[in-house]
C-alpha positions in Angstrom: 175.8 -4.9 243.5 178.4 -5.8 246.3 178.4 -6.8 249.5 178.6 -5.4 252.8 179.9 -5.8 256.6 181.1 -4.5 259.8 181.5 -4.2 263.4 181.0 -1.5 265.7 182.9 -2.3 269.2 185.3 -1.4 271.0 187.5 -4.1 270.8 190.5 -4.3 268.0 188.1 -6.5 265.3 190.3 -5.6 261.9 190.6 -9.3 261.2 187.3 -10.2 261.7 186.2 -7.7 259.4 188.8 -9.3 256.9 187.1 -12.6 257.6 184.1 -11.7 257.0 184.8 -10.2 253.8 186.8 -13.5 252.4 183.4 -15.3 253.3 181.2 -13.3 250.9 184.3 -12.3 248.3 181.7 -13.6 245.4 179.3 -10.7 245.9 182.2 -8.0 244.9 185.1 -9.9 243.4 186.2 -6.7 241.8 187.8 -4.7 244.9 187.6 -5.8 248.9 187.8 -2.3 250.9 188.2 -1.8 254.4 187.7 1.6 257.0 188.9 1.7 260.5 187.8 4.0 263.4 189.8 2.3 265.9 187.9 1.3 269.1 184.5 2.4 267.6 184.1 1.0 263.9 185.2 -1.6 261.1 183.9 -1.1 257.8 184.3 -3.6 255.2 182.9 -3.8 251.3 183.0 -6.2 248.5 182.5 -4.2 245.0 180.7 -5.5 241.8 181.1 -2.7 239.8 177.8 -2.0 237.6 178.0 1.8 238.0 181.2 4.0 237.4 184.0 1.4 237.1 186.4 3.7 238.0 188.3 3.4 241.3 187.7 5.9 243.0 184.2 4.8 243.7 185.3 1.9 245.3 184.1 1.5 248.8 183.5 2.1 252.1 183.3 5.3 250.6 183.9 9.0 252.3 182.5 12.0 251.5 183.9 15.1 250.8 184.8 16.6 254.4 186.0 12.9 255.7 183.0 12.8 258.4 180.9 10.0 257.0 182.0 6.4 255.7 179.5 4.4 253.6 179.1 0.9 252.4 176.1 0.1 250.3 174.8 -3.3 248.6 172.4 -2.4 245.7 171.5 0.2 243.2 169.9 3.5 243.3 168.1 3.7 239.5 167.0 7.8 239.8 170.6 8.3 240.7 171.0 10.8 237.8 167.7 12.9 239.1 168.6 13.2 242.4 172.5 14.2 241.5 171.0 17.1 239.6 168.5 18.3 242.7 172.0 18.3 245.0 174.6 19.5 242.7 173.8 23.4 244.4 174.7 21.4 247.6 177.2 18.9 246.8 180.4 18.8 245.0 180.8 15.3 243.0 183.8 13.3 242.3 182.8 10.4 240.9 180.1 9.7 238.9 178.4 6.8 240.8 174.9 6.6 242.4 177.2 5.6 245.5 177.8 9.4 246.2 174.7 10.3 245.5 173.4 8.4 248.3 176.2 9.8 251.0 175.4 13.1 249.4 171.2 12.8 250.0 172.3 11.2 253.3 173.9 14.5 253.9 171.5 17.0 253.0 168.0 15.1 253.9 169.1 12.9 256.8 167.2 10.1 257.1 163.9 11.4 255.2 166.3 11.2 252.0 164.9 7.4 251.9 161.6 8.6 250.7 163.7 10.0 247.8 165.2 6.3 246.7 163.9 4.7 243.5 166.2 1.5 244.3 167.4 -2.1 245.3 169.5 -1.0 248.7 170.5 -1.9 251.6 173.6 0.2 252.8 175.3 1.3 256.1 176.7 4.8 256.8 179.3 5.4 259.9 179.3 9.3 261.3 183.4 9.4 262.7 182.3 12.6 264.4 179.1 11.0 266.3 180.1 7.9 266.6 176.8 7.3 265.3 176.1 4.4 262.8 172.9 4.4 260.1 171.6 1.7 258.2 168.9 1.0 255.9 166.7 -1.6 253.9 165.2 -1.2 250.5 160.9 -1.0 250.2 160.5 -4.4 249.6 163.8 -6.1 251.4 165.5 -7.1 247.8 169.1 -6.8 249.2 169.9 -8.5 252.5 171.0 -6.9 255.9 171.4 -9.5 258.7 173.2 -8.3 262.3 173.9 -9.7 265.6 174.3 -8.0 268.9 175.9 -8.9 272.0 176.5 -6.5 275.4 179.3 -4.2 273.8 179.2 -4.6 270.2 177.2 -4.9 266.5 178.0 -7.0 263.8 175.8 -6.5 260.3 176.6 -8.2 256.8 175.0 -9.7 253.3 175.1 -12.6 254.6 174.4 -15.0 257.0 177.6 -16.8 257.0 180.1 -13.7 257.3 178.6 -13.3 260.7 178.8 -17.0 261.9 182.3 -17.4 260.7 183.5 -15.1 263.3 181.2 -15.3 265.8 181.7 -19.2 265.6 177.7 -19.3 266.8 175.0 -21.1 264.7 172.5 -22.2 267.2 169.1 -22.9 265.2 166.1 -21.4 265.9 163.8 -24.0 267.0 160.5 -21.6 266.6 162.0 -21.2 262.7 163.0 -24.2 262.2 159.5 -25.9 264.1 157.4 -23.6 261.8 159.2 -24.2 258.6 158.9 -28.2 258.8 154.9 -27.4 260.2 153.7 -24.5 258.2 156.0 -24.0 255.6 156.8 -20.5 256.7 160.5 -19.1 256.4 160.2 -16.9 259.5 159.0 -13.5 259.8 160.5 -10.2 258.4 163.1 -9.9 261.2 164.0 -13.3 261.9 166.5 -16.4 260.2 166.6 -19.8 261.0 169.1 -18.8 263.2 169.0 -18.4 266.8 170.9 -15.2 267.2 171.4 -13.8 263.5 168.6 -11.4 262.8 167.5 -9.2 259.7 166.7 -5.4 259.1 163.0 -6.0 257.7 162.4 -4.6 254.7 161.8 -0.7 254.8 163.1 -0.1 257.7 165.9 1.5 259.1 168.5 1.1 262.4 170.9 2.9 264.6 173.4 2.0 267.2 175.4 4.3 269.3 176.7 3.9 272.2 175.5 0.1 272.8 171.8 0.7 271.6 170.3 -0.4 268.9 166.5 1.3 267.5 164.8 -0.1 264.5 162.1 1.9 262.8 160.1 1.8 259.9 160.2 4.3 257.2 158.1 3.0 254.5 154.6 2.7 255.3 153.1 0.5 252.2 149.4 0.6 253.5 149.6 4.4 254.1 151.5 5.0 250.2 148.6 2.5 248.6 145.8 4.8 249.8 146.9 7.5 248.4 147.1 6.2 244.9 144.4 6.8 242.5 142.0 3.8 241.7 141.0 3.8 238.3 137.4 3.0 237.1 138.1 3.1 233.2 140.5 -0.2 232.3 141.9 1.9 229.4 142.7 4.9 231.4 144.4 2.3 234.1 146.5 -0.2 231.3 147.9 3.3 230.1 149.1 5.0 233.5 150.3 1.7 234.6 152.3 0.9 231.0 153.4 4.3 231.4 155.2 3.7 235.4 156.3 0.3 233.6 158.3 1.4 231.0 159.9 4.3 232.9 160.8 1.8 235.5 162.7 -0.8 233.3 164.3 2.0 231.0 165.7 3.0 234.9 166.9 -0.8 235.1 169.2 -0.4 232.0 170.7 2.2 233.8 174.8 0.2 233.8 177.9 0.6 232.5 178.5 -3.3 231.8 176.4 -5.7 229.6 172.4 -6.3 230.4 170.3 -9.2 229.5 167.5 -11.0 231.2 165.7 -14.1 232.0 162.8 -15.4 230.2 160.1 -18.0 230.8 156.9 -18.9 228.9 154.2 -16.7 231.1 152.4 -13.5 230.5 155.5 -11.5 233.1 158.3 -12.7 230.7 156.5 -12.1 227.5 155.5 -8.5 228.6 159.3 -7.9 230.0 160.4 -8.8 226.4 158.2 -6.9 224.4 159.5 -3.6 226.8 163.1 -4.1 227.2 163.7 -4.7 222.9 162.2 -0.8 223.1 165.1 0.7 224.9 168.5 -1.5 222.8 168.6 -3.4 219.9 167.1 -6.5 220.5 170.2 -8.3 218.7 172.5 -7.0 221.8 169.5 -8.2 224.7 170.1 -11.9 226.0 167.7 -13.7 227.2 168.1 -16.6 229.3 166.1 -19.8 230.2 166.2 -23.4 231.9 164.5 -26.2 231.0 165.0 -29.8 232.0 164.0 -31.8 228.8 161.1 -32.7 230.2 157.3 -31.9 228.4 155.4 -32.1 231.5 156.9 -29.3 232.6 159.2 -27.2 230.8 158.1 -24.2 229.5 160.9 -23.5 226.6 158.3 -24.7 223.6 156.5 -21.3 224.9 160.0 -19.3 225.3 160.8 -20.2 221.4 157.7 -19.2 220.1 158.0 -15.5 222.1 162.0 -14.7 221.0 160.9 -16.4 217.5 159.1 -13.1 217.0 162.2 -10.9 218.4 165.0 -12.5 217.6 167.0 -12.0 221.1 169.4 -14.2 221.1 168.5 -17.5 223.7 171.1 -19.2 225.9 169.2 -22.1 226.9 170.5 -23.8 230.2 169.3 -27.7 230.7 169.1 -29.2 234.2 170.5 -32.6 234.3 169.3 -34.9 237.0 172.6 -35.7 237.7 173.9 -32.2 238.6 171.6 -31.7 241.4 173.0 -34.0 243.7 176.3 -31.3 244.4 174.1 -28.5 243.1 171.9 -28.8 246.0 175.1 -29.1 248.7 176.6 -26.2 247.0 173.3 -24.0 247.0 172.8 -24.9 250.1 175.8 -23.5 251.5 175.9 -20.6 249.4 171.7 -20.0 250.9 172.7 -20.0 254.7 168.8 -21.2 255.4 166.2 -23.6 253.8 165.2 -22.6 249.9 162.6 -23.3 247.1 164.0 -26.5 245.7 165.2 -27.8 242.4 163.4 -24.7 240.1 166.2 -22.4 242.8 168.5 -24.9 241.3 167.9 -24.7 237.4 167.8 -20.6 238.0 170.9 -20.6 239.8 172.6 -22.1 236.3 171.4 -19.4 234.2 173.4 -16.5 236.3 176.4 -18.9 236.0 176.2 -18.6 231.9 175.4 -15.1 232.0 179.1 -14.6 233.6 180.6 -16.3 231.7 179.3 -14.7 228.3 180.2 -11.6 230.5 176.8 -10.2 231.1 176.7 -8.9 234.3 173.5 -7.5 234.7 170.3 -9.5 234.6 166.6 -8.5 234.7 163.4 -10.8 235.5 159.9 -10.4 235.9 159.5 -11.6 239.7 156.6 -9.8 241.3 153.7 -9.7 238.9 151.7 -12.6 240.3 151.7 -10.2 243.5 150.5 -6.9 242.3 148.2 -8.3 240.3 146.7 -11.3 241.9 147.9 -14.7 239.9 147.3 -17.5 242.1 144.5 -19.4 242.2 144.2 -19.3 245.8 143.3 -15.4 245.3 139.9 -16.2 243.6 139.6 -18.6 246.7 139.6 -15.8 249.4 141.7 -18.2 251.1 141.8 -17.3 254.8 144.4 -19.8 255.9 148.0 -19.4 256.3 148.6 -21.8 253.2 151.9 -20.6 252.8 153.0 -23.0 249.9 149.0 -22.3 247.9 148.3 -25.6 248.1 144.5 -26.5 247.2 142.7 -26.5 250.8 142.3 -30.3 251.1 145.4 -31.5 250.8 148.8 -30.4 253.4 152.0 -30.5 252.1 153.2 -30.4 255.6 153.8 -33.7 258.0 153.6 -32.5 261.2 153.2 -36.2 261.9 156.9 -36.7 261.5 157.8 -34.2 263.8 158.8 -34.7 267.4 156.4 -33.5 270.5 159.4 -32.0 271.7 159.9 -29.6 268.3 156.3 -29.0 268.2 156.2 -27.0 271.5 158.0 -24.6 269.1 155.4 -24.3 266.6 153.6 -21.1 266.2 151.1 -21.2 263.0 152.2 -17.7 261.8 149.1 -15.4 261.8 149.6 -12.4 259.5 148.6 -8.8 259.3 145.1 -7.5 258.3 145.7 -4.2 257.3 143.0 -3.7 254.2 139.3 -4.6 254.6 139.0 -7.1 252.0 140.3 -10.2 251.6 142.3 -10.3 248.3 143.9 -7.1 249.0 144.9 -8.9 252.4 146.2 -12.4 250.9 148.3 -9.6 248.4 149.6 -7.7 251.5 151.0 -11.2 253.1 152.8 -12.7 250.0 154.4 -9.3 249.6 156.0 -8.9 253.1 155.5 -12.5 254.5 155.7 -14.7 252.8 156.3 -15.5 248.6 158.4 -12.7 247.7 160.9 -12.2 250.7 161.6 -15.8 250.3 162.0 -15.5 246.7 164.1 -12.6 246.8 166.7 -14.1 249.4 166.9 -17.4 247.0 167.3 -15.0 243.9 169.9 -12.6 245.6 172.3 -15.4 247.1 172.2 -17.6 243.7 172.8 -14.3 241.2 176.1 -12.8 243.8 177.1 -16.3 244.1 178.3 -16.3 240.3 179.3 -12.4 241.0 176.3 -11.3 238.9 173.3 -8.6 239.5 169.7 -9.3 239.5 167.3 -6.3 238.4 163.7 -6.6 240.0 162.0 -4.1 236.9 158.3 -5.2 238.0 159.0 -4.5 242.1 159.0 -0.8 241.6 157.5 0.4 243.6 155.7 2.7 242.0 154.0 0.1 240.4 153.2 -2.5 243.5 151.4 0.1 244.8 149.4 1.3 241.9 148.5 -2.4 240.7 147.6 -3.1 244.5 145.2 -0.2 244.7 143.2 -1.5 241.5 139.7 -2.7 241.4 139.6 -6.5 242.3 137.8 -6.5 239.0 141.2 -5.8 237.1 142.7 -8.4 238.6 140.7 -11.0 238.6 137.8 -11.9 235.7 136.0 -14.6 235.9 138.4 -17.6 236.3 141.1 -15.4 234.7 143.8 -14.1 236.9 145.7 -10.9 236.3 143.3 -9.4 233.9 144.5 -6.0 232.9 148.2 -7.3 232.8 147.1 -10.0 230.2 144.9 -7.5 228.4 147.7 -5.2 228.5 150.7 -8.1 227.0 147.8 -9.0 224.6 148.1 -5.3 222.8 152.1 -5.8 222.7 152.7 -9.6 222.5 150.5 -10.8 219.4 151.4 -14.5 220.1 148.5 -15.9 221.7 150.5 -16.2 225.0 148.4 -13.4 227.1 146.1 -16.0 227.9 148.4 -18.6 228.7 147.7 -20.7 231.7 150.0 -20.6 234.8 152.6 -23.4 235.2 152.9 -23.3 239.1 155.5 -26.3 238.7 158.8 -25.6 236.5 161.1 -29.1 237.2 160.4 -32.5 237.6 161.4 -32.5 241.5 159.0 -35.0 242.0 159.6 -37.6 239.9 163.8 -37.2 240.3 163.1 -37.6 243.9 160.8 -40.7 244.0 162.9 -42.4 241.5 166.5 -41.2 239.8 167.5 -39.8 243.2 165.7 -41.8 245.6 169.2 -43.8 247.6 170.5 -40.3 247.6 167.3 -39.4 249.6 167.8 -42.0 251.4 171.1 -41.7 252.3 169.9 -38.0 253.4 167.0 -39.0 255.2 169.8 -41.5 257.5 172.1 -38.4 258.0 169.0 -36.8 259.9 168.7 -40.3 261.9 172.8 -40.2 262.9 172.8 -36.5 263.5 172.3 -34.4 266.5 169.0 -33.1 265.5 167.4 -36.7 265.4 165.2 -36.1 268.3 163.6 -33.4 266.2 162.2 -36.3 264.3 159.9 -39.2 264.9 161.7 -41.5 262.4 159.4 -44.4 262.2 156.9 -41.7 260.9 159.5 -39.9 258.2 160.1 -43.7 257.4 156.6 -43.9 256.6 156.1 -41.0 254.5 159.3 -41.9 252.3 157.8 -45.1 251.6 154.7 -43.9 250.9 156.2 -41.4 248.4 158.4 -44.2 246.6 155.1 -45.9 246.1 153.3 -43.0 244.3 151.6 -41.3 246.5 153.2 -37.7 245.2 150.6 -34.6 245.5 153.4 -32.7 246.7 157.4 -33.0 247.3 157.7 -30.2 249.4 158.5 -32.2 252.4 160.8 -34.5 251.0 162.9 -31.5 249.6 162.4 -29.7 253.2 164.3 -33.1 254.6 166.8 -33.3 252.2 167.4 -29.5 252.6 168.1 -30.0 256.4 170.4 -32.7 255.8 172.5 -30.3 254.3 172.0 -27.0 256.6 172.1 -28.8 260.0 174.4 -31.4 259.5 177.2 -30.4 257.5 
């Protein structure tokens, strides 16, 4: 896991590239390397080394004849497969799935993508061409933002290596308009900033000679009809437990420490019962936040799983008086708007894990997806209810935003592409809307503590066979995520198959109506004495603050949305 950047131009850009490098140092503290094609190319990479610690994989990385330069963010897991099927054409020097990627590049060009079982996203510079390639991962898991002028390209992992040298950081008003009105986090290729964009997830992008093309190379819709749907819930829970446990023995492919994180639902307790079969479970850590706090903490359900295991447990308390310069840090280390205090809490956990020296993390993100587990699925919600909020109640107030920022507002009206509704709702919290968010909070909180974060359950092998099922295996009655639960139920004999959903994980908001609420405050009057006032009607967030001290509390959403912006827009 690293980070990457660079510049194609003309112009004599060798310290910007530096530059951009010291700006995301945490994502590779363990080698900063640069290339130069003068007056065509700067390459620049920050190295985490997971995979072959030796130097000579450090990066950007050339293969054998000098010709290509590569700088890749990620992990490719069937590395060791795909080294054997180019070993007739390929002569290895190092051991790392970083050369098997320029080596695939090589030999397949860019249909070598279909070949990637991995978290990626990855630049490749041809000397001889002049000719750059770059690609994201299926589900956009590792980052790849650019920005393009008349003459010249810049790309990084993060937002922030291309603002610090480009000293431009206008907002998006559409972004910005449909994040305070819709919740939405803006679509695959945008950010919340005006002139920063992002490689969608699979896709890929050239540029030569001034012009950039962007094209898609992984068709989900197209892959998900090809997969088999299953009428026998046996024959189903075995193929898809078989994909499952080849995909997280793939995920312990590392040459440094692995543990993971743990909570108290049917994901985690099926993610433990797999990943004690491939180490002892005495050498697996497993990791947890909690925030002392009944309502919602879900460690009494954590104990009782590892109590039958015996992994060892780090347990990592949030303290209500941590989040005030938690939430200025993470906000700076996010570049854009995130989830809130639970972002918080989980951003602790990869903090520990370096420091007991466990580099590698896995977590169960992605099951509620594949297999349907929000309520709002059984709904057929038809809305754009971006948050799954129950239908009669918004946790938006577009009554405190300005006419002026509302000309902006576009309610974001996703793709159709199946002919049912679940299947539909599915298709738009993959690539719209729960996990890319999710993912861009998870991968800037785990590379700010110089850590990796393993996605086991967003193989995608396995998205697409879960999506392909019967509605009737995902959804039973009023129970949600049926054959997963029937399958943990066979492997986890605690009782905890059946468990019910606990959509809320902190107590955001209590802390903010009542232990935190002058520090709101004093927030909510840095939007008033800012520049970005007018994007307001005060008198009406006034309102709604004092509403909110007073108890009326079916959501904090937008209190944590104002809060958040003091920080983004008015540092």
């Amino acid at each position: 896991m690293c980070g990457i950047a660079g510049i194609i131009s003309p112009f004599d850009r060798q310290r910007d590239l530096e530059q951009m490098l010291e700006l995301q140092k945490h994502r590779g503290p363990d080698n900063t390397g640069k290339f130069s094609d003068s007056g065509f190319a700067y390459l620049g990479h920050n190295r985490l080394s997971i995979i072959d610690l030796n130097d000579a994989s450090n990066q950007p990385f050339s293969d054998n004849s000098g010709r290509y330069q590569l700088s890749f963010n990620g992990e490719i897991y069937n590395y060791l497969e795909l080294r054997e099927e180019l070993k007739p054409f390929y002569e290895f020097k190092t051991e790392s799935d970083t050369e098997v990627l320029m080596a695939a590049y090589i030999k397949f060009g860019q249909d070598f993508l279909d070949k990637l079982n991995g978290m990626f996203s990855f630049a490749i510079w041809d000397t001889k061409e002049k000719f750059l390639f770059a690609a994201r991962d299926r589900f956009g898991v590792k980052p790849f933002y650019y920005s393009k002028n008349a003459e010249e390209f810049f790309y990084a992992s993060e937002i922030k290596s291309i603002t610090g040298i480009l000293r431009n950081n206008e907002p998006s008003l559409k972004v910005w308009a449909n994040y305070f009105a819709y919740g939405s986090y803006g679509l695959p290729s945008e950010t919340f900033y005006q002139h920063i964009f992002q490689l969608p997830a699979g896709h890929f992008l050239t540029f030569k000679n001034g012009e950039l093309k962007i094209q898609q190379w992984y068709d989900f819709v197209e892959n998900v009809q090809k997969v088999k749907v299953y009428d026998n819930i046996e024959e189903a829970k075995a193929k898809y437990l078989s994909l499952l446990k080849d995909s997280i023995s793939l995920r312990f492919r590392a040459d440094v420490e692995v543990g993971f994180n743990i909570s108290g639902g049917v994901d985690s307790s099926l993610l433990l019962a797999l990943v004690n079969q491939y180490q002892e479970k005495e050498k697996i850590s497993a990791y947890t936040f909690y925030s002392d706090d009944e309502r919602y903490d879900e460690l009494p359900w954590v104990k009782k799983m590892i109590g039958q295991t015996g992994n060892p447990l780090s347990k990592i308390r949030l303290d209500v008086n941590e989040v005030k310069e938690l939430s200025r840090t993470t906000s700076i280390i996010q570049d854009e708007p995130f989830g809130g205090f639970p972002t918080i809490a989980y951003s602790k956990i990869f903090r520990q894990a370096r420091q007991d020296n466990v580099l590698v993390l896995l977590d169960g993100q992605g099951m509620d997806e594949q297999w349907a587990g929000y309520d709002y699925y059984r709904g057929g919600d038809h809305s754009n209810n971006i948050q799954g909020q129950r239908r009669n109640f918004s946790p938006f107030k577009i009554n405190c935003l300005s006419k002026e920022l509302m000309k902006f507002a576009e309610k974001p009206n996703y793709p159709k592409p199946f002919d049912n509704q679940l299947q539909n709702l599915q298709y738009r919290d993959l690539f719209y809307t729960k996990i890319p968010r999710a993912l861009r909070f998870n991968d800037r909180i785990s590379m700010a503590a110089s850590t990796e974060l393993r996605e086991p359950f967003l193989d995608y092998r396995l998205v697409e066979f879960a999506f392909a099922q019967s509605e009737n295996f995902k959804i039973k009655g009023s129970i949600h995520k049926y054959l997963l639960r029937e399958l943990v139920k066979e492997l986890v004999p605690l009782g905890i198959s059946y468990a019910p959903k606990r959509p809320l994980q902190t107590p955001q908001r209590e802390w903010l109506g009542d232990e935190l609420s002058v520090w709101v405050e004093a927030q909510l009057n840095r939007i008033a004495e800012s520049q970005y006032a007018d994007w307001f009607d005060l008198d009406e967030l006034q309102k709604e603050w004092l509403k909110y001290k007073e108890g009326e509390r079916h959501s904090s959403f937008h209190i944590w949305q104002w809060v958040n912006a003091s920080f983004l827009l008015y540092q």
